[in-house]
N, C-alpha and C positions, 0 to 999 in steps of 0.2 A: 504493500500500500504506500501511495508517496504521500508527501508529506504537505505537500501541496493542495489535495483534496481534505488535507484537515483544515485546511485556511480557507476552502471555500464554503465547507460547513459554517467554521468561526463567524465570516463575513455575512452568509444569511442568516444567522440572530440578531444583525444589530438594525432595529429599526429606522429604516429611511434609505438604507443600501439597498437600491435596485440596481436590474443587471447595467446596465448603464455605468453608474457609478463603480460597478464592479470593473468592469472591462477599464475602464480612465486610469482605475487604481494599479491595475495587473498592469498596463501600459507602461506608465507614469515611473513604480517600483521596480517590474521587470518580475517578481513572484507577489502573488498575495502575503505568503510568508515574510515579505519583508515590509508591506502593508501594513502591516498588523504592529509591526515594532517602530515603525516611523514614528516621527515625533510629529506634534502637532501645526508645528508653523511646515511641516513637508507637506501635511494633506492638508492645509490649507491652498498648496499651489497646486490644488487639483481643481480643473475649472466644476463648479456648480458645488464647492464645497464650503458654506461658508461658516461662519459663527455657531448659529444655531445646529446645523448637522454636525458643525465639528464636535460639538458639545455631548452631543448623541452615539460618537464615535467613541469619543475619550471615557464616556459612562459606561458604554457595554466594555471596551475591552477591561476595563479593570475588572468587569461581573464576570470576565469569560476568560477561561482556562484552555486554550482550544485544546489540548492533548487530552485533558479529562473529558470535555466535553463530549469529545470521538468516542469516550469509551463509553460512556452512559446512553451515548444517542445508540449507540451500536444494541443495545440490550433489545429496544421494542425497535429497532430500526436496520435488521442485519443487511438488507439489500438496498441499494442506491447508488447511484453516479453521480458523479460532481460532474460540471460542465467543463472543464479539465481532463477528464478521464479519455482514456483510447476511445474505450467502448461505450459512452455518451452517443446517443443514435445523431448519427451526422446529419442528418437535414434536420431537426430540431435545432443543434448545436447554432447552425444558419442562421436563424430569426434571433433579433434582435431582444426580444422578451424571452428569451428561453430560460426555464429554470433555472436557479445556480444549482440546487439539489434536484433528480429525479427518484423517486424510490420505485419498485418495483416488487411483482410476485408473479411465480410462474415461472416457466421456459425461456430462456434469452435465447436467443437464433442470431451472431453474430451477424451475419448477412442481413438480416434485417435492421440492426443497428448503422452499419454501413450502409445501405441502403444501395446493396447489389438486390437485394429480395424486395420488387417496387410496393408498395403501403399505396392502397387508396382507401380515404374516408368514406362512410357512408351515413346520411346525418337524416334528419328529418324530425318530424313532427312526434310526439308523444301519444297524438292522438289523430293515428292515418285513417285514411279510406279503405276498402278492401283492395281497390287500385295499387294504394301506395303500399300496403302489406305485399302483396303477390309481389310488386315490382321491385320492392327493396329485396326480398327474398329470390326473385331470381337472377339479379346482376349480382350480391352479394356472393351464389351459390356459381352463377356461371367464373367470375373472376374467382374464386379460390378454386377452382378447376383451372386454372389457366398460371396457378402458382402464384399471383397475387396475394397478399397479406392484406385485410380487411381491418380498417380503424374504426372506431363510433366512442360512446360516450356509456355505454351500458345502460340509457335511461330506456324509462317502458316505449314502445311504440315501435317506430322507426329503428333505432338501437341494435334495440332487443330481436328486431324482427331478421336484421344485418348478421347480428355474432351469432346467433344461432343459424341461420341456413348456413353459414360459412363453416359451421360445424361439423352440422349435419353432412356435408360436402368433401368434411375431412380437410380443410382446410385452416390456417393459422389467423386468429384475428388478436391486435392488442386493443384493451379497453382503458380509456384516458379516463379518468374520476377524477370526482370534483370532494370528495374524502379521503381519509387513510385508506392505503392500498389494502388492509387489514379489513376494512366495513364492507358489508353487503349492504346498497343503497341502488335503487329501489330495493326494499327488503322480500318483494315476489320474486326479484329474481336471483337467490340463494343458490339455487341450479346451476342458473346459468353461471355466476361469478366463481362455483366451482369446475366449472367444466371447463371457462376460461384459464383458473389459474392450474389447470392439468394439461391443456393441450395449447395456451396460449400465452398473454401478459399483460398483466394490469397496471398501471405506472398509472405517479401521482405527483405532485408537488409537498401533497400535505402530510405530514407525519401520522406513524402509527395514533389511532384512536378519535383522528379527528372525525368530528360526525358534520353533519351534512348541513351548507349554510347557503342560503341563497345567492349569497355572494360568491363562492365559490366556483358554480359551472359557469358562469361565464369567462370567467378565466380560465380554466382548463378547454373550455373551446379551441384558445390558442394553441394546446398542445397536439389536439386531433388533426388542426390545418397543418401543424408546425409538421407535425410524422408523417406526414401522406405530401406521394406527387402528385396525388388530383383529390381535390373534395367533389365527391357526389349529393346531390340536394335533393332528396326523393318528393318531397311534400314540406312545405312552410308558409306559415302564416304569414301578414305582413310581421309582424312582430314575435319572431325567436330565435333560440339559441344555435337553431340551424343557418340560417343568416349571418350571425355573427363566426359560425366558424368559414361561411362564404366569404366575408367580407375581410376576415385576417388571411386564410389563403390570396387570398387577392392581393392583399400587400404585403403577403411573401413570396409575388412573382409565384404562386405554384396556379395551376390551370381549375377550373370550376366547371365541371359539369352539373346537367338541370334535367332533371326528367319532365315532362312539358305535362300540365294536365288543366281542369277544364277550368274557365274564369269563374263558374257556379259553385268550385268547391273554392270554399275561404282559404283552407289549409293548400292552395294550389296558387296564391295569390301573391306569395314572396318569389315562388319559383319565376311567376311569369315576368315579376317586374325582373329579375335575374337576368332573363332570358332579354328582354327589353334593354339592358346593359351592354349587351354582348358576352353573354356565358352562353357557354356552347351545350347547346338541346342533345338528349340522349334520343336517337330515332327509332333505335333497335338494338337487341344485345350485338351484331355483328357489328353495326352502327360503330358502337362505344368501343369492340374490340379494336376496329380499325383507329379509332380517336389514340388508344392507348398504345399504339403501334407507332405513334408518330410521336409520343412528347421525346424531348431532348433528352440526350444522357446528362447524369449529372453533373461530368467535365466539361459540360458546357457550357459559354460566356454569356451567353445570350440571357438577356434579365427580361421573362416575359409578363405582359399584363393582358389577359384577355381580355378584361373590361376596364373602361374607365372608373376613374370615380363618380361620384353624380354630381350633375351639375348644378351648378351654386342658383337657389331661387333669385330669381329678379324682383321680389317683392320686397317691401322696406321691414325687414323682419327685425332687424337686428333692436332695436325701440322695446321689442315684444319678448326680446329672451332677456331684459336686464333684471326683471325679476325671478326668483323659480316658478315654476309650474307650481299650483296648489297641493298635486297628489306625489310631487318626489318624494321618496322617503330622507330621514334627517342625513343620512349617509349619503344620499345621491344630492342632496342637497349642499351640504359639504365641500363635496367634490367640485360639483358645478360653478361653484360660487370663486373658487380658486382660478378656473380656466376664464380667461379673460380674450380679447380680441386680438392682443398680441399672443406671441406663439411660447408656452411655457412648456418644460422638461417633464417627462416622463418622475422620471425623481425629485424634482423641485413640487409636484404635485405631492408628490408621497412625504417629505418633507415638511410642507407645509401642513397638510391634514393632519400627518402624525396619527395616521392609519397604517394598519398591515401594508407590506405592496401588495401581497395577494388579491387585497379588498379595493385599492384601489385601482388594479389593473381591473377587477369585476366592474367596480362604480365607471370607469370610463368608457367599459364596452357599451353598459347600457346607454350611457350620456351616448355612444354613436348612435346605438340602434333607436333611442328616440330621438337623432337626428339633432340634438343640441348642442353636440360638438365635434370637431373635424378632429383627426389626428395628420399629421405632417409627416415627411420623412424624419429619420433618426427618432423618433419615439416622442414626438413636441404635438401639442395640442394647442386647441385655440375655437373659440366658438364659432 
């Protein structure tokens, strides 16, 4: 074990380090390890590091013993990668918000980690048509025939309908949680999270025991686009968590495909607008095999966007968002209230709230999905 994946444990205990801040720091030092032992006027010359973060710095390291800390985390926590690590799955690694910790259970498939063994997503609605049941279950069933490794989120619905035909099919699926890799959540599907961690793999961000918070799966959304070369969108609403992992595939350059279904179903109503974007329609399962025959290898330079972003209302709105919405919750409230018109840091958000980053990466996805705030390149937001 290097010693170096003990510093990146150390560094995500201390509140207000996101990856961001991490990366500037490893830069800056050359190891986290030597991070950690800097003195204070050092990581002050670290840009977005000021007084107040410094302060939050200098408080956790004196709390944290990283050598001990490795060893007590290890007790409920024996499997995990640091973003550091070989075996950290390299297209995750990629995105900019990647975990500093992944934990894991179940089967590793190197190849899958390196991402010779291609991951597509399959996401959808919690509560599909018989449409979107049969059709997640036979592209899910057809591509693990075809040696594709199948992603989802293990929620009921769409998910659930995903890691099980991919099963069934005998093929490998991993399940991204939005809990300890250790929780069954949804608690009907017990089955399935066992059959997963016997024939597949479950990874998390959150630590053994953690139970299930609404805040949560929006951020581990990230992780499903982050692991897969294509997100598949069976059925979505205008407003869900399927969406959100469309829209951060998007802006990790990986490709979005949309199963097309009728304007009469509600739950078909995110896909069409998708499709209305420029995401590419699934026509037929041969359709989709040919689409997947043509994405790029991953040595290659090419940075694609199959869709745009949406384009900015011409209506004088901006007047209209200086108050919050009446029904945000005090956390998305929070949030909101921080992002301003000019463009601020992914960490300088986390900073300033003095919330989890996990919570706050959730609080900004929803801020996109109800459309109250734009995210930038390098991880900057702005309303």
């Amino acid at each position: 074990m290097s010693q170096e994946r003990t510093y990146w444990l150390a560094w995500s205990q201390v509140a207000g380090v996101g990856p961001i801040l991490i990366d500037r720091l490893q830069q800056r030092f050359g190891t986290l390890e030597a991070a950690w032992n800097a003195d204070a006027q050092a990581l002050l010359s670290i840009e977005r590091v000021g007084n107040q973060s410094l302060s939050k710095i200098v408080t956790a390291r004196a709390k944290i013993d990283p050598d001990k800390l490795l060893v007590a985390h290890a007790i409920a926590n024996p499997h995990w990668w640091a973003r550091s690590d070989a075996d950290y799955p390299r297209l995750l690694g990629e995105i900019p918000s990647a975990p500093s910790i992944l934990y894991y259970r179940g089967k590793v498939v190197i190849a899958e980690n390196y991402g010779t063994t291609p991951a597509i997503a399959i996401v959808g609605t919690r509560d599909p048509s018989d449409y979107g049941r049969r059709w997640a279950r036979k592209i899910s069933s057809c591509l693990a025939g075809k040696g594709f490794t199948i992603v989802s989120g293990m929620a009921q619905g769409v998910d659930t309908e995903a890691h099980r035909a991919c099963l069934e099919a005998g093929g490998r699926t991993i399940a991204a949680v939005g809990t300890g890799v250790d929780l069954v959540y949804p608690p009907r599907n017990q089955n399935l999270w066992a059959d997963i961690q016997q024939h597949g793999l479950i990874v998390g961000e959150y630590v053994a025991g953690t139970p299930p918070d609404r805040t949560h799966f929006p951020a581990r959304n990230r992780i499903i686009a982050g692991l897969s070369r294509v997100t598949i969108v069976i059925e979505a609403p205008t407003r869900s968590g399927a969406l959100i992992t469309a829209y951060q595939a998007n802006d990790f350059s990986r490709d979005v495909y949309v199963l097309p279904g009728s304007i009469d179903n509600p739950n078909a109503l995110g896909c069409l607008g998708l499709l209305s974007r420029g995401a590419q329609p699934i026509l037929s399962l041969d359709h989709l095999l040919e689409l997947l025959a043509a994405i790029p290898q991953l040595d290659s330079s090419a940075q694609l966007q199959l869709f745009p972003a949406a384009p900015q209302s011409p209506l004088p709105v901006a007047s209209q968002l200086k108050m919050p919405p009446p029904d945000l919750a005090p956390d998305l409230q929070q949030v909101w209230s921080i992002v301003t018109d000019d463009p601020i840091s992914f960490d300088e958000i986390v900073i300033k709230s003095q919330l989890p980053t996990a919570m706050v990466s959730s609080m900004l996805l929803q801020l996109e999905l109800l459309e109250l705030v734009n995210q930038l390149p390098g991880m900057r937001y702005q309303r």
